[in-house]
Z-matrix of the N, CA and C atoms (Angstrom, degrees):
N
C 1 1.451
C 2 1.530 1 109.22
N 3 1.342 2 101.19 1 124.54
C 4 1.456 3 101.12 2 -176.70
C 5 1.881 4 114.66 3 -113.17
N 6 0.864 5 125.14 4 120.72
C 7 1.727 6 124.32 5 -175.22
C 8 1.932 7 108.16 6 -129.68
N 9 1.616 8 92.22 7 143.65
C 10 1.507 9 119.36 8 178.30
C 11 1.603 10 119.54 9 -139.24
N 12 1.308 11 113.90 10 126.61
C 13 1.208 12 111.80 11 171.15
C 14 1.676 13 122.10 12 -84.13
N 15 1.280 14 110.89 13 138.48
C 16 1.316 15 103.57 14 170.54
C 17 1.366 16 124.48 15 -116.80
N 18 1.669 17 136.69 16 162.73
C 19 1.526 18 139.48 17 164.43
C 20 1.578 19 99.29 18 -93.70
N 21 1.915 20 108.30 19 120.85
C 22 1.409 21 98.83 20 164.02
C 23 1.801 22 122.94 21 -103.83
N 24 1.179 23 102.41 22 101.41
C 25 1.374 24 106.92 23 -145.57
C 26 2.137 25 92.29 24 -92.82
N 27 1.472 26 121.71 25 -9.10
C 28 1.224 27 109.36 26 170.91
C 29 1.954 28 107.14 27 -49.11
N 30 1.621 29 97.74 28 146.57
C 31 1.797 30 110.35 29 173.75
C 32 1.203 31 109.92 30 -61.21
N 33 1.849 32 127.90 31 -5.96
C 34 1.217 33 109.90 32 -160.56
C 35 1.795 34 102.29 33 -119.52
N 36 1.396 35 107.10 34 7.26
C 37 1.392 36 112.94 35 -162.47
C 38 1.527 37 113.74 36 78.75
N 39 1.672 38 97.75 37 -149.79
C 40 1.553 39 100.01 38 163.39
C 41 1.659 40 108.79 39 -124.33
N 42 1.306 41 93.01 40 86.30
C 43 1.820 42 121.31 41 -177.40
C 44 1.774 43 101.16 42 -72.75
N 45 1.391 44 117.66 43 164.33
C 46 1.590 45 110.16 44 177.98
C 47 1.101 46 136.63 45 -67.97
N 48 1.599 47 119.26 46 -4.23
C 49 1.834 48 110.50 47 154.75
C 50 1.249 49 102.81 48 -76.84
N 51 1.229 50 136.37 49 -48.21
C 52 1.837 51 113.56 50 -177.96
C 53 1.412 52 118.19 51 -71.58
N 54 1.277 53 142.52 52 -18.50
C 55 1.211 54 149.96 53 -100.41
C 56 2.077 55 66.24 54 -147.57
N 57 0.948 56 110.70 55 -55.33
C 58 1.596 57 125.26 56 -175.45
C 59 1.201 58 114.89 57 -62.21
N 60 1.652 59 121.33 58 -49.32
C 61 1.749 60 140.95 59 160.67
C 62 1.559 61 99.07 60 -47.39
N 63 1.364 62 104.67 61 -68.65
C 64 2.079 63 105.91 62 -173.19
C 65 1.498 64 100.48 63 -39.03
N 66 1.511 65 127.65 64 -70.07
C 67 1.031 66 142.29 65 -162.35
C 68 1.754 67 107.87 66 -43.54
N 69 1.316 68 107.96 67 -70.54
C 70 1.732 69 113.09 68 157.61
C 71 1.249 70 117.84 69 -24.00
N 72 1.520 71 125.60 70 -67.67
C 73 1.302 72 131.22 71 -161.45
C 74 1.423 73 95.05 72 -62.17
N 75 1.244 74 126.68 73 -60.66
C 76 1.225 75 126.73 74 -151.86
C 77 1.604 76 105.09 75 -71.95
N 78 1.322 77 115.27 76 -35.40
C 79 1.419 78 108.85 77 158.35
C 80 1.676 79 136.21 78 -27.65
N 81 1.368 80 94.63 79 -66.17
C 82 1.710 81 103.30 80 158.60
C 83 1.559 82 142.80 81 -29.33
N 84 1.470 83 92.90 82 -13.70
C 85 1.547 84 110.22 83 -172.54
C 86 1.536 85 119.60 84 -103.57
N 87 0.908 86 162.27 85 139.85
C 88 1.551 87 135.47 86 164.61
C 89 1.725 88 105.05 87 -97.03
N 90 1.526 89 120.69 88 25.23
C 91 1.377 90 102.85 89 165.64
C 92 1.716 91 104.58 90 -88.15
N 93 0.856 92 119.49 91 165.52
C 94 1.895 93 143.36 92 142.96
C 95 1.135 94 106.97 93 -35.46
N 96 1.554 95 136.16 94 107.46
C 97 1.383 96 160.80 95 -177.40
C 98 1.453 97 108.54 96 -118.62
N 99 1.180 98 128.33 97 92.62
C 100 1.362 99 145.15 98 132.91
C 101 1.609 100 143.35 99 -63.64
N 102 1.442 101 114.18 100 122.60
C 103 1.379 102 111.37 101 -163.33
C 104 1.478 103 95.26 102 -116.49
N 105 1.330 104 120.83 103 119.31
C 106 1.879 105 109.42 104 -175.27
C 107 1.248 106 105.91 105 -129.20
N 108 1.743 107 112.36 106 124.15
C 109 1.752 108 116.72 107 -140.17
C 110 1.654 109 80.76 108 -154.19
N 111 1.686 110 114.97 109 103.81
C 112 1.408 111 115.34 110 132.05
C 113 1.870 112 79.72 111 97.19
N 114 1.369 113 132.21 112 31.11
C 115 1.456 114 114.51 113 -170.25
C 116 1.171 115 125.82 114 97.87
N 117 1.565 116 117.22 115 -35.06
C 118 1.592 117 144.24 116 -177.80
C 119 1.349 118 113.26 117 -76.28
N 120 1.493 119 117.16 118 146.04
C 121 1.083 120 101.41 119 157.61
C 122 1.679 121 94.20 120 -151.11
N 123 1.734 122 110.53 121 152.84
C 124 1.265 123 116.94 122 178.34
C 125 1.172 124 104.57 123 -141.17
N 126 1.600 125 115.20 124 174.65
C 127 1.530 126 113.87 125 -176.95
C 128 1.794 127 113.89 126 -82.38
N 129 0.706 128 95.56 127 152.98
C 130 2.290 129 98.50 128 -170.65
C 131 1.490 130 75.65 129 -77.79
N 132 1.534 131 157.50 130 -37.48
C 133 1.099 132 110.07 131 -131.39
C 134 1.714 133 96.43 132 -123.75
N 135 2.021 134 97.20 133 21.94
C 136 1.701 135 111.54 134 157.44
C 137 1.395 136 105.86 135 -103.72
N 138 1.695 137 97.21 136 128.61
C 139 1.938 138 95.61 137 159.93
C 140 0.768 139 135.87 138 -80.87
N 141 1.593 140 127.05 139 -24.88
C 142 1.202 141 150.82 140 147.75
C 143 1.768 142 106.22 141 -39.88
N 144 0.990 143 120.65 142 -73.11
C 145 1.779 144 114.26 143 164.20
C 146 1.398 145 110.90 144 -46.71
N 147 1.641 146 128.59 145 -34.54
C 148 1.263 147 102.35 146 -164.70
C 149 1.394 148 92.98 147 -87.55
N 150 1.071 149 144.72 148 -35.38
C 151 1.478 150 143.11 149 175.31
C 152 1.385 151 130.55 150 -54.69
N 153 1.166 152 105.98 151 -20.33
C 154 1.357 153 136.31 152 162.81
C 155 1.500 154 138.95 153 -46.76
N 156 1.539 155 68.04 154 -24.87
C 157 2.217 156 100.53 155 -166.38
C 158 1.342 157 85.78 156 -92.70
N 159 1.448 158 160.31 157 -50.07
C 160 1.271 159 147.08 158 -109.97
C 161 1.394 160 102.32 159 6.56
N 162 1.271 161 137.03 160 101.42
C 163 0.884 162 130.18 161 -179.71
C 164 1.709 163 90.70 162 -118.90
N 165 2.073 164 106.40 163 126.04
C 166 1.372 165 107.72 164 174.92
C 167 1.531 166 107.92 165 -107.40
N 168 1.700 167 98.32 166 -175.72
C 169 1.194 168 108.01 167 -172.12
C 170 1.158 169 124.44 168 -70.42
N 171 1.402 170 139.12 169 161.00
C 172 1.883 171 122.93 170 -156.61
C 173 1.830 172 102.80 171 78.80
N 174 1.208 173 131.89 172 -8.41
C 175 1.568 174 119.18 173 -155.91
C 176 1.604 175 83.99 174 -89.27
N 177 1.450 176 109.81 175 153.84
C 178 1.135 177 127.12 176 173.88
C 179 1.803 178 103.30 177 -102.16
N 180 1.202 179 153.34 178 122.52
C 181 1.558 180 144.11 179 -170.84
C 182 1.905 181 92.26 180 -144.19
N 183 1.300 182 84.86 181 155.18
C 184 1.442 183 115.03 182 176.04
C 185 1.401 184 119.62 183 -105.54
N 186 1.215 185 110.88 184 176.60
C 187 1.798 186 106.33 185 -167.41
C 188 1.305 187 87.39 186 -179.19
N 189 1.829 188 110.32 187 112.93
C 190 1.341 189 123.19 188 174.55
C 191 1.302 190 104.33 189 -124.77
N 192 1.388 191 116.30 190 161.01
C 193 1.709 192 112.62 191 -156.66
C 194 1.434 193 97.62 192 -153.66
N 195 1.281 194 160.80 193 158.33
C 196 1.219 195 147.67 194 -139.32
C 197 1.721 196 101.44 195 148.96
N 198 1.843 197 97.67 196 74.79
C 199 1.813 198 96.69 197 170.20
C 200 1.302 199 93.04 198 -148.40
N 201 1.574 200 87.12 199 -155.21
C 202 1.852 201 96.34 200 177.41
C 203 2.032 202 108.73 201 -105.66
N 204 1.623 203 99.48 202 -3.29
C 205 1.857 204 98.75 203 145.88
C 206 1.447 205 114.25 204 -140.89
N 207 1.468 206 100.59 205 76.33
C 208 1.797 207 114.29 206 -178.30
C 209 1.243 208 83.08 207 -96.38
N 210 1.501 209 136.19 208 2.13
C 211 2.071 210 111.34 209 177.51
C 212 1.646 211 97.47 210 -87.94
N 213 1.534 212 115.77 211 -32.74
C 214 1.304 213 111.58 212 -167.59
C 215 1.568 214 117.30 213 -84.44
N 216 1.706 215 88.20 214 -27.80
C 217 1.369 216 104.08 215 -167.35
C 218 2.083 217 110.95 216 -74.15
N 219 1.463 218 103.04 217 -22.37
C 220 1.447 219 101.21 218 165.59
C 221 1.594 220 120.45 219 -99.56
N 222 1.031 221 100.45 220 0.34
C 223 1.708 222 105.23 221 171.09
C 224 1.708 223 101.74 222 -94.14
N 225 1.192 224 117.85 223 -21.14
C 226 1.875 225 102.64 224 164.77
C 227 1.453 226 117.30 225 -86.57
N 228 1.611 227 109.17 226 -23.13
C 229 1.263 228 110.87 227 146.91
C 230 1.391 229 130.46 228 -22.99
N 231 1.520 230 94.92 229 -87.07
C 232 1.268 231 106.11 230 -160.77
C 233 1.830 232 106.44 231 -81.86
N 234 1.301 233 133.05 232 8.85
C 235 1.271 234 129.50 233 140.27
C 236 1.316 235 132.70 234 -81.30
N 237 1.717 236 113.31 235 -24.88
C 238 1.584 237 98.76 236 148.46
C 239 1.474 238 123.31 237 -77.19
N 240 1.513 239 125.58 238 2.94
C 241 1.294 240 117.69 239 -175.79
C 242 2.194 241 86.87 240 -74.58
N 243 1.618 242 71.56 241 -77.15
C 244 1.921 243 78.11 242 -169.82
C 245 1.551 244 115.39 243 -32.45
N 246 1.545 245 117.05 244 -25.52
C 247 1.585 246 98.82 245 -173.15
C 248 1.615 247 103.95 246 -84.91
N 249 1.085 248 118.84 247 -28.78
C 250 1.722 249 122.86 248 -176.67
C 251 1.359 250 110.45 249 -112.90
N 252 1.182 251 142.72 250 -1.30
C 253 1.303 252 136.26 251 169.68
C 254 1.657 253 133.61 252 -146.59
N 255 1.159 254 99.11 253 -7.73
C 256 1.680 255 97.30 254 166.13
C 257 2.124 256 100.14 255 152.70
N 258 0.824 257 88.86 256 -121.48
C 259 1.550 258 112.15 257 -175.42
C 260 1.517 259 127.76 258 -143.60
């Protein structure tokens, strides 16, 4: 199991074009994608869960991943975080 925290520092949070990108990416993978926001946690690869979160800008969120390609599968993660939502 591999986990990273992120800062989502976009003005818009993670509204449904990014929220829509996460969802995609994480699709691609067949590990277990977890997004854990505010206490919560839902699966990355529901939009309906990820939308769920309103998660705004300033939020600090996690991202745990747990397969047999959770190394690749959180490194596309965390390059669609940084390209559409912060760092």
């Amino acid at each position: 199991m591999r986990e990273q925290s992120f800062s989502i520092l976009s003005e818009t949070g993670i509204h449904a074009r990014p929220a829509t990108l996460l969802v995609n990416k994480a699709g691609q993978y067949e590990s277990h994608i977890e997004l854990h926001y505010n206490g919560k946690t839902v699966n990355l690869k529901s939009i309906m869960g990820v939308m769920s979160l309103g998660v705004p800008q300033g939020a600090e969120v996690r991202i745990t991943v747990d397969g047999n390609d959770e190394d690749q599968a959180l490194e596309g993660i965390a390059e669609t975080i940084a390209e559409h939502l912060g760092k």
